[in-house]
TIPALUM-357886 format. One record per residue (C-alpha): residue number from 1; x, y, z. Coordinates in pm, 1 decimal. Example, Ala and Ser with C-alpha at 12.3 -4.5 7.8 and 13.67 -1.06 7.14 Angstrom:
  seq         u         v         w
    1    1230.0    -450.0     780.0
    2    1367.0    -106.0     714.0
This chain:
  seq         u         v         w
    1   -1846.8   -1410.3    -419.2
    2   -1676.7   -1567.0    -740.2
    3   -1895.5   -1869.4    -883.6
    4   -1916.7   -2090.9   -1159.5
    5   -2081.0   -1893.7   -1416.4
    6   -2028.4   -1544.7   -1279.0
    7   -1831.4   -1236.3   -1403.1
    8   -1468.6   -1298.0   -1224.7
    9   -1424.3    -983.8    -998.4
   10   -1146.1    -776.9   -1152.3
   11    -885.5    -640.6    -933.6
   12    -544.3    -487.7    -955.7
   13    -230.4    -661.5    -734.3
   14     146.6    -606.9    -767.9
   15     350.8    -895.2    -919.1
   16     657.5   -1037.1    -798.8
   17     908.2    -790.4    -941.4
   18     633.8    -496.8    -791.7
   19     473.9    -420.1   -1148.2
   20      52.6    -367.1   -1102.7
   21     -78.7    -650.3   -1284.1
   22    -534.6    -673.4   -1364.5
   23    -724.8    -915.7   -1447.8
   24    -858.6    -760.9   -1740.3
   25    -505.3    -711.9   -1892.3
   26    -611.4   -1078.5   -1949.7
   27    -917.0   -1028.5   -2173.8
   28    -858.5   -1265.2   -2467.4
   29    -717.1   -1521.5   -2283.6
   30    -813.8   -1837.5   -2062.3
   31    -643.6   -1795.8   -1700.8
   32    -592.7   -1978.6   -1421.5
   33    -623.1   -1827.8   -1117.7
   34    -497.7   -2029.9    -822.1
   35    -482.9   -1897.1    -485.7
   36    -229.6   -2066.6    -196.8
   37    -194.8   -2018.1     180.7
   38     187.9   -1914.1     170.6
   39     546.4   -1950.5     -25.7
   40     797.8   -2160.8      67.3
   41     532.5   -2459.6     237.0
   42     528.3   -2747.7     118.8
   43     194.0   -2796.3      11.7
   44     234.8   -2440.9    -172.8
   45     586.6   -2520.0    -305.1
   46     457.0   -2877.2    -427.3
   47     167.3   -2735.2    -638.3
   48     331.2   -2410.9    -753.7
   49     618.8   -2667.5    -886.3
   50     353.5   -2895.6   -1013.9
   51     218.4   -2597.6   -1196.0
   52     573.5   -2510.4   -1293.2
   53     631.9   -2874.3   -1479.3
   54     315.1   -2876.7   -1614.1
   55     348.6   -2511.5   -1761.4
   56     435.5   -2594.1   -2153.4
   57      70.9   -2779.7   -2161.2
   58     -88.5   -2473.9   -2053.0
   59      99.4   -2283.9   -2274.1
   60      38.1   -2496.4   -2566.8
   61    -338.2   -2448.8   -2504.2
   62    -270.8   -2089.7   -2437.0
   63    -356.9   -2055.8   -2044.3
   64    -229.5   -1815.2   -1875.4
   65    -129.3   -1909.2   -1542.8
   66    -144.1   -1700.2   -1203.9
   67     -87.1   -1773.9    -851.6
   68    -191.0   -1515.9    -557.1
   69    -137.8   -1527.6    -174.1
   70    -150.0   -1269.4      82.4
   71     254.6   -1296.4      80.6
   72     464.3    -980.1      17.8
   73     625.7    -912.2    -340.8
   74     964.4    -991.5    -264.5
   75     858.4   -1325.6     -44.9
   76     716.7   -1433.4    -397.8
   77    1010.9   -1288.2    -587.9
   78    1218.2   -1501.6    -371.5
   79    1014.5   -1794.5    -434.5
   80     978.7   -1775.5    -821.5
   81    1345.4   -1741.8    -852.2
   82    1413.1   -2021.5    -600.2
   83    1162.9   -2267.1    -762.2
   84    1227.6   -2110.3   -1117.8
   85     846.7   -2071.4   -1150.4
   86     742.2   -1966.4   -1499.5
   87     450.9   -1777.9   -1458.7
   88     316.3   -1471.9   -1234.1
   89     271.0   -1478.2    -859.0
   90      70.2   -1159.4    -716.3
   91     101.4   -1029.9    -342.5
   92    -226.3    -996.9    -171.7
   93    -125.9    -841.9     147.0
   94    -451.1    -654.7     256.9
   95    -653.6    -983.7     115.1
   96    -886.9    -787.0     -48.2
   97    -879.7    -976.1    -370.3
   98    -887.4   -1305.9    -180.7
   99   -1189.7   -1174.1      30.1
  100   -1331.8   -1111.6    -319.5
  101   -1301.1   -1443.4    -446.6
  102   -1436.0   -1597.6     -70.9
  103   -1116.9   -1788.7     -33.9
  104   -1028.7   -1595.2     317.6
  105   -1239.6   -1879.0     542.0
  106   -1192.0   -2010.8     892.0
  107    -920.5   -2329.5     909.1
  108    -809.5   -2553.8    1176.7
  109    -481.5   -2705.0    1300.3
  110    -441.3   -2912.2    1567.8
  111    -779.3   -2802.1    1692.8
  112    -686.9   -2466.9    1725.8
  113    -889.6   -2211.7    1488.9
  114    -746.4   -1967.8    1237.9
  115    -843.0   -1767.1     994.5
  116    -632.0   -1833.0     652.1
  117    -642.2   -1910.9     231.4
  118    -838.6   -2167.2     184.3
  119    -688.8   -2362.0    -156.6
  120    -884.3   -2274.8    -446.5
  121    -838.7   -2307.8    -842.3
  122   -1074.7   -2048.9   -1089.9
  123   -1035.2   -2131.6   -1441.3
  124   -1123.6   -1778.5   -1629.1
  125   -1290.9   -1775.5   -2005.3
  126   -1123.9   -1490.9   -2276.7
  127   -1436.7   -1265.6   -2164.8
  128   -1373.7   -1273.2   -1771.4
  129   -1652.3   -1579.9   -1696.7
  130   -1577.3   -1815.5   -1443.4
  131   -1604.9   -2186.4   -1622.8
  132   -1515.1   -2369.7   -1275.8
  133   -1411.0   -2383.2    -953.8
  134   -1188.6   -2622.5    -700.7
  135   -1255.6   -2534.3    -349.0
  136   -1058.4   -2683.1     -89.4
  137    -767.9   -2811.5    -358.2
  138    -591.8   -3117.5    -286.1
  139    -246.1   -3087.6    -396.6
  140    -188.6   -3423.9    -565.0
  141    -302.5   -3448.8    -867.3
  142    -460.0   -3128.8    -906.0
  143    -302.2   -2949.3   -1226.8
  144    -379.8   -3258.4   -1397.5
  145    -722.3   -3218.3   -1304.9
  146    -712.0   -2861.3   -1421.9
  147    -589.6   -2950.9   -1756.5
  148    -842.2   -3230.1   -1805.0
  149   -1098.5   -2946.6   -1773.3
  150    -914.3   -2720.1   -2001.0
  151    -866.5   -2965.0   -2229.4
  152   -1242.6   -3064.2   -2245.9
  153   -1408.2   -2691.2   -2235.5
């Protein structure tokens, strides 16, 4: 289970474009690690654009900025290039990173159960530490949120 304060479990996904990306290629570097239920919602589209507008004031703080969900490369090729999103989206499909990270939980919907990504931020230190967690991310206003914490760490 990823917590605050933990080593951040390392794993290997393919990007959009299909190239293997880790998260120790990251050593170094703060990251944020944001995992979403699907592309092309609009919860998902509204925070990955969010992230998207807000992406020059991570990358003046150099932040590196990822987003994962259990969609296939080319779903998330298709939605970087439709939403012009600057920064890497990895494909999940087996969820075994997001069963790592205990994001994989038990939603409901109209009172019918499901099992599904449950929203959650991870903001990574240089060595691999996890400095916080959201759980259960509220779109609106939430990269703001994340860069108040990044700002103040």
């Amino acid at each position: 289970m990823a917590e605050e304060g933990k080593k951040a479990p390392n794993f290997t996904l393919k990007d959009q474009d299909g190239k293997k990306v880790s998260l120790k290629d990251f050593l170094g570097q703060k990251i944020v690690l944001y995992f979403y239920p699907k592309d092309m919602t609009s919860g998902c589209t509204k925070e990955a654009c969010d992230f998207r507008d807000n992406f020059p004031n991570f990358e003046k703080i150099n932040v590196v900025v990822i987003g994962v969900s259990p969609d296939s490369v080319d779903s998330h090729k298709k939605f970087k290039e439709k939403y012009n999103l600057p920064f890497i989206l990895l494909s999940d499909e087996k969820k075994e990173v997001i069963q790592k990270y205990g994001v994989w939980k038990e939603k409901s919907l109209y009172g019918k159960k499901y099992m599904g990504v449950e929203r959650t931020t991870f903001i990574i230190d240089e060595n691999g530490k996890i400095l916080k967690k959201f759980p259960k991310v509220k779109v609106d206003g939430h990269v703001e949120e994340v860069l108040e914490v990044l700002e103040a760490i």
